[in-house]
C-alpha positions as CSV (number, residue, x, y, z in Angstrom):
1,X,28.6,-53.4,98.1
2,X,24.6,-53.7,98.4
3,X,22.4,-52.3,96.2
4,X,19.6,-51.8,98.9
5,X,18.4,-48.2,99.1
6,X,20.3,-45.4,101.3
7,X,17.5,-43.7,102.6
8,X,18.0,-44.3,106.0
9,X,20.6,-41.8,107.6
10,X,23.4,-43.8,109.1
11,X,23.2,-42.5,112.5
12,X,19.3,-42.8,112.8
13,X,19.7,-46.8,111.6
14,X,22.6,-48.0,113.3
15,X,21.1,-48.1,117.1
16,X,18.2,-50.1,115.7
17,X,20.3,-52.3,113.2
18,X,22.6,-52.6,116.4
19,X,19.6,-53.3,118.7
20,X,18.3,-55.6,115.7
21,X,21.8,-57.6,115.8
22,X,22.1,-58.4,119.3
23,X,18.9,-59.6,120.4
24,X,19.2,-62.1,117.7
25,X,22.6,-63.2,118.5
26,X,21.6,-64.0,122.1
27,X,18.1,-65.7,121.6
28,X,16.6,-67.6,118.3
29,X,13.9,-66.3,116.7
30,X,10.2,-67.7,117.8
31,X,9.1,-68.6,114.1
32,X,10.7,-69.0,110.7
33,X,8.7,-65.8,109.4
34,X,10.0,-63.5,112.1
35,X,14.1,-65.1,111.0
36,X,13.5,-64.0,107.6
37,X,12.1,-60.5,108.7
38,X,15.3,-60.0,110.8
39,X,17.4,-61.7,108.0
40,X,16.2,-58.6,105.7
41,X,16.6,-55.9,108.2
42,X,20.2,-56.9,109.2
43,X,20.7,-57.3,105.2
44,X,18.8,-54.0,104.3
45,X,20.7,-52.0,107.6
46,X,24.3,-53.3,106.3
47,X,24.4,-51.3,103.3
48,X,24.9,-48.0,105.3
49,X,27.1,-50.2,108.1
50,X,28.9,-51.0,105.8
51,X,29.6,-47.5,103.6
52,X,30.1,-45.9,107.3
53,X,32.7,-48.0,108.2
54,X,34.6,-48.1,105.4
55,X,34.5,-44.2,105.6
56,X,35.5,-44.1,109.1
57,X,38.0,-46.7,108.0
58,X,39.8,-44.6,105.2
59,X,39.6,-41.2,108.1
60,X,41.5,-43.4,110.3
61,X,43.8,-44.0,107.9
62,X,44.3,-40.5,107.0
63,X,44.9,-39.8,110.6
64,X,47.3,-42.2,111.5
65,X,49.2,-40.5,108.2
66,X,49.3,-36.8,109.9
67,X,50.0,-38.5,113.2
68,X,53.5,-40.5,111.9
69,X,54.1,-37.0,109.5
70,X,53.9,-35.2,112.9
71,X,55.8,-37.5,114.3
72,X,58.8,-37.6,112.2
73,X,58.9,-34.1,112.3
74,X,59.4,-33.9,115.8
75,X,62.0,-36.6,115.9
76,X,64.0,-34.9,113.6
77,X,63.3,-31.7,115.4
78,X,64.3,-33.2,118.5
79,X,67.6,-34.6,117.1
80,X,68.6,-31.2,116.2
81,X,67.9,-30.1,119.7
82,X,69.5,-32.6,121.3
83,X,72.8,-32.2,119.0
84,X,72.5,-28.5,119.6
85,X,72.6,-28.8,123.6
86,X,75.9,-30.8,123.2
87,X,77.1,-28.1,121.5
88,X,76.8,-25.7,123.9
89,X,79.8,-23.9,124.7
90,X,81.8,-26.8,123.3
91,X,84.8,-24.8,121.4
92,X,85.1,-22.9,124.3
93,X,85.2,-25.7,126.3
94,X,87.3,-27.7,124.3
95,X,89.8,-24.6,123.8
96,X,90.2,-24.3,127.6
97,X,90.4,-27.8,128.5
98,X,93.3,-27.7,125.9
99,X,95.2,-24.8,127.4
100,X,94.7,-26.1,131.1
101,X,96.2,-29.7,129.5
102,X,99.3,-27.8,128.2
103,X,99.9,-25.6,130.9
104,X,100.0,-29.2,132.9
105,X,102.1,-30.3,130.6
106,X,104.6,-27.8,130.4
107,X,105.1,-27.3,134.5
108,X,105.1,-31.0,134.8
109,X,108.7,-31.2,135.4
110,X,109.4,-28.2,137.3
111,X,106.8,-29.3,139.5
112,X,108.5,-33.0,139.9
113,X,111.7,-31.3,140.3
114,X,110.6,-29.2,143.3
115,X,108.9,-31.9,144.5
116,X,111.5,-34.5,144.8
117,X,114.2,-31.6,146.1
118,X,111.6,-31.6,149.0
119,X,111.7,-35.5,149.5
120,X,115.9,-35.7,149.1
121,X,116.2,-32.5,151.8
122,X,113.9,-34.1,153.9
123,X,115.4,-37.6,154.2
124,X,119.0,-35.7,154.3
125,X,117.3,-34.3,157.3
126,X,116.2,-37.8,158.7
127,X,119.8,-39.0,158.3
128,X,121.2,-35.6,159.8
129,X,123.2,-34.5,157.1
130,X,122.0,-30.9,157.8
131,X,124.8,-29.5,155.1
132,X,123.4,-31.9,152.2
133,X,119.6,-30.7,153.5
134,X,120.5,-26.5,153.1
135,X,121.7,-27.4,150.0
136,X,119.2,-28.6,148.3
137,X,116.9,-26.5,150.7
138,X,118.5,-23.5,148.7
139,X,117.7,-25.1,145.1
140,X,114.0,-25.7,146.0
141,X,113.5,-22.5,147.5
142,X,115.2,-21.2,144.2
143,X,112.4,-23.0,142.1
144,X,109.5,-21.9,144.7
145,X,108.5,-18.7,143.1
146,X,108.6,-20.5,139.4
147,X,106.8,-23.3,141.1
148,X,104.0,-21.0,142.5
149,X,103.7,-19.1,139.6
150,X,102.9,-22.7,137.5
151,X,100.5,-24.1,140.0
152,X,99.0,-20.6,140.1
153,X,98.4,-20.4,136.1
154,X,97.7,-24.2,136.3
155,X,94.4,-23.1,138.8
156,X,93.4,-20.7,137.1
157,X,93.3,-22.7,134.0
158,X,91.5,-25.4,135.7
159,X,88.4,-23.0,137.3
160,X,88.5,-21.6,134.0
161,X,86.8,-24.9,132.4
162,X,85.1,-25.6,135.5
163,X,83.5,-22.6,135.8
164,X,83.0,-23.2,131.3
165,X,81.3,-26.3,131.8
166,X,79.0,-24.9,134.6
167,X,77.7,-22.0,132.2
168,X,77.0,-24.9,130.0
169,X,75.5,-27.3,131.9
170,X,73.5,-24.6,133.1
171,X,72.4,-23.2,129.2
172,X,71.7,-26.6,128.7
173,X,69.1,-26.5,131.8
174,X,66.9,-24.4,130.3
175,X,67.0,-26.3,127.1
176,X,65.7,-29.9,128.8
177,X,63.4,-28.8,131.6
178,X,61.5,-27.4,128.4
179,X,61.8,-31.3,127.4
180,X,61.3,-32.7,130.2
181,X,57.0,-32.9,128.7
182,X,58.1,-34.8,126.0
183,X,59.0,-37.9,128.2
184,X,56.3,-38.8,129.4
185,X,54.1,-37.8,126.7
186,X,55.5,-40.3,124.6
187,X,54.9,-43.1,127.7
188,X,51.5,-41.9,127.1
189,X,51.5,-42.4,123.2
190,X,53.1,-46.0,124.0
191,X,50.2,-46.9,126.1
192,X,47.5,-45.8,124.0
193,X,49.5,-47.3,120.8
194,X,49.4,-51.0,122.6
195,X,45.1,-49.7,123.6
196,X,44.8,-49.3,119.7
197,X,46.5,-53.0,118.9
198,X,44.3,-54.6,121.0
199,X,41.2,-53.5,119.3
200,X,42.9,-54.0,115.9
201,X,43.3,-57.5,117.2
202,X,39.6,-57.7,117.7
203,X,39.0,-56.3,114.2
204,X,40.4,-58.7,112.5
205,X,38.7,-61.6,114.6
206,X,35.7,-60.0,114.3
207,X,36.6,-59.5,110.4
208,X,37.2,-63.5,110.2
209,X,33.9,-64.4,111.5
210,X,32.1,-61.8,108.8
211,X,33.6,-63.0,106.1
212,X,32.3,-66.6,107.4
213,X,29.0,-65.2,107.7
214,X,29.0,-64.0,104.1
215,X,30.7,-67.0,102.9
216,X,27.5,-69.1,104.4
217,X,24.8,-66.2,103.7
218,X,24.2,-65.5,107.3
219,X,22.8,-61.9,107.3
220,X,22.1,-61.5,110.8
221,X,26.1,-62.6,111.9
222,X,27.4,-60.4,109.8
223,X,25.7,-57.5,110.3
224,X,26.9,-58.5,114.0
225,X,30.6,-58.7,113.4
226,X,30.3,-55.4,111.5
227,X,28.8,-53.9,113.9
228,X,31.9,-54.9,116.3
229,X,34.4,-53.6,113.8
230,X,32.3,-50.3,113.3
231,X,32.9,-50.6,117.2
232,X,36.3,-51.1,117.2
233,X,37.6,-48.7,114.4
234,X,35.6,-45.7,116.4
235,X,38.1,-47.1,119.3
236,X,40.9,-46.5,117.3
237,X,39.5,-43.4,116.1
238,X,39.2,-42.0,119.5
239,X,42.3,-43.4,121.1
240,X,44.2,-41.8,117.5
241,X,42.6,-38.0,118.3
242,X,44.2,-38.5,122.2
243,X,47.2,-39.7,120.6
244,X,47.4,-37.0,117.8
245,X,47.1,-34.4,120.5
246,X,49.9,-35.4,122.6
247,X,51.8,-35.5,119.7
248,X,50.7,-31.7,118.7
249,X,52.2,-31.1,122.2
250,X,55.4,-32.7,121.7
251,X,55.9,-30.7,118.8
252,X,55.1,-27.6,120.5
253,X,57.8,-28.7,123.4
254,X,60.5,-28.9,120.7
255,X,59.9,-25.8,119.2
256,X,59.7,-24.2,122.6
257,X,63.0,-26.0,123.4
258,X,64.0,-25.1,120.3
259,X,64.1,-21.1,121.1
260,X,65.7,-21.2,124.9
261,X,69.3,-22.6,123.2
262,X,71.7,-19.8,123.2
263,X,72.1,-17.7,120.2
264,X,76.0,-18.1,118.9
C-alpha cells in the first residue's frame, strides 16, 4: 500500500503512532510546521498499521474457518447422538408394547363378558331374583380362572414395557448428563458471537471514516480510524480464541457422549 520503509518493528511503532494519533485528534496542532511533522509520522507509521492489520485480518479469517469446521462437526456429531439415544432399546420396546397391545386385544371380550355377568347378577340381585343371580353367578365364576389368567398375562405384559422403558430412559441418562455442558456452552458462544458483531459494527464505521480520510488526504484521521479497526479486529480476535475453545469443548462432550451409549 505505502512504499515508506519497514524498518520500524510493528509492535515497537504502534504505541507511538497510536500515542501520535490521539493527541492530535483531541487538540490542533500549535503551528503549521509541527501539522506537517505529525502529517508524516502518521503517514510514515501507517505502512506497518496497515500490513499488521491486514495480517491480523486474514488470521481472523482463518480462524473463524476452523471455528464453523469445528462446528459443523459437532452438529453433525451431535445429531448422531441424539438419533442414537432415541434408539435405545426401541425394538425391544416396540416388540413389547406390541405383545402387551395384543394380549389386550385378544382378552378384551372375555374380560367384557365377565364383567357384565357381574353387573346382570348384581341387578338380578337388586330386583331379588336370586335364581336368575346363581345362574349367571355360576357362568362368571366359570370364566374367573380364564379371566385371571388374562389379566395376569395382560400385567405381566404391561410391567414388562414399563420396566423396558425405564432401562431406557435410564441408558439414555447417562448419554445426556454427559450433554448437559453443551447447553450452556453454546449460550456462551451466542453471547460472545453478538460481543464480536458489535465490534464488527464499529469496523466498518470506523472503515467509512478512513476511507473519507484518504479520499481527502487526511493522514493523521486515518491513521486514527486504523488504529480503531486494528483495535477492533484484535477484539474479535480475542473474543474468536474464547469462542474456539468452547467449541473444542463441545466437541469433546459429544465424543464423550458419544462412548456412554450402549453397545447393541
Amino acid at each position: 500500500m505505502f512504499s515508506v520503509s519497514k524498518k520500524y518493528p510493528f509492535h515497537r511503532l504502534f504505541p507511538l503512532l497510536l500515542a501520535t494519533v490521539l493527541a492530535l485528534t483531541v487538540s490542533l496542532p500549535a503551528r503549521a510546521e509541527a501539522a506537517g511533522d505529525a502529517w508524516t509520522v502518521a503517514l510514515s507509521g501507517m505502512d506497518t498499521l496497515y500490513d499488521g492489520y491486514t495480517a491480523l485480518e486474514t488470521a481472523n479469517k482463518l480462524e473463524k474457518q476452523a471455528i464453523q469446521a469445528l462446528r459443523k462437526d459437532s452438529a453433525t456429531r451431535l445429531k448422531e447422538v441424539n438419533a442414537a439415544v432415541k434408539a435405545i432399546d426401541k425394538a425391544k420396546i416396540d416388540q413389547l408394547a406390541s405383545t402387551a397391545a395384543s394380549l389386550k386385544t385378544r382378552h378384551t371380550s372375555l374380560i367384557q363378558q365377565y364383567s357384565d355377568l357381574g353387573k346382570q347378577a348384581s341387578d338380578a340381585r337388586k330386583r331379588k331374583d336370586k335364581k336368575n343371580a346363581d345362574l349367571l353367578d355360576l357362568k362368571r365364576n366359570k370364566l374367573k380362572p380364564s379371566v385371571d389368567a388374562a389379566k395376569l398375562e395382560i400385567k405381566n405384559a404391561n410391567e414388562a414395557l414399563s420396566a423396558a422403558k425405564k432401562q431406557a430412559t435410564a441408558k439414555a441418562k447417562v448419554v445426556k448428563d454427559v450433554l448437559a455442558s453443551v447447553t450452556s456452552l453454546k449460550k456462551q458462544v451466542t453471547a460472545e458471537n453478538k460481543s464480536i458483531a458489535a465490534f464488527n459494527k464499529t469496523r466498518a464505521a470506523s472503515y467509512k471514516r478512513y476511507r473519507a480520510a484518504v479520499k481527502s488526504g487526511n493522514a493523521i484521521t486515518a491513521a486514527a480510524e486504523l488504529t480503531m479497526m486494528y483495535t477492533q479486529l484484535g477484539k474479535i480476535h480475542t473474543s474468536q480464541q474464547k469462542i474456539y475453545g468452547w467449541e473444542k469443548q463441545i466437541s469433546a462432550a459429544i465424543k464423550s457422549a458419544a462412548t456412554k451409549l450402549p453397545t447393541k
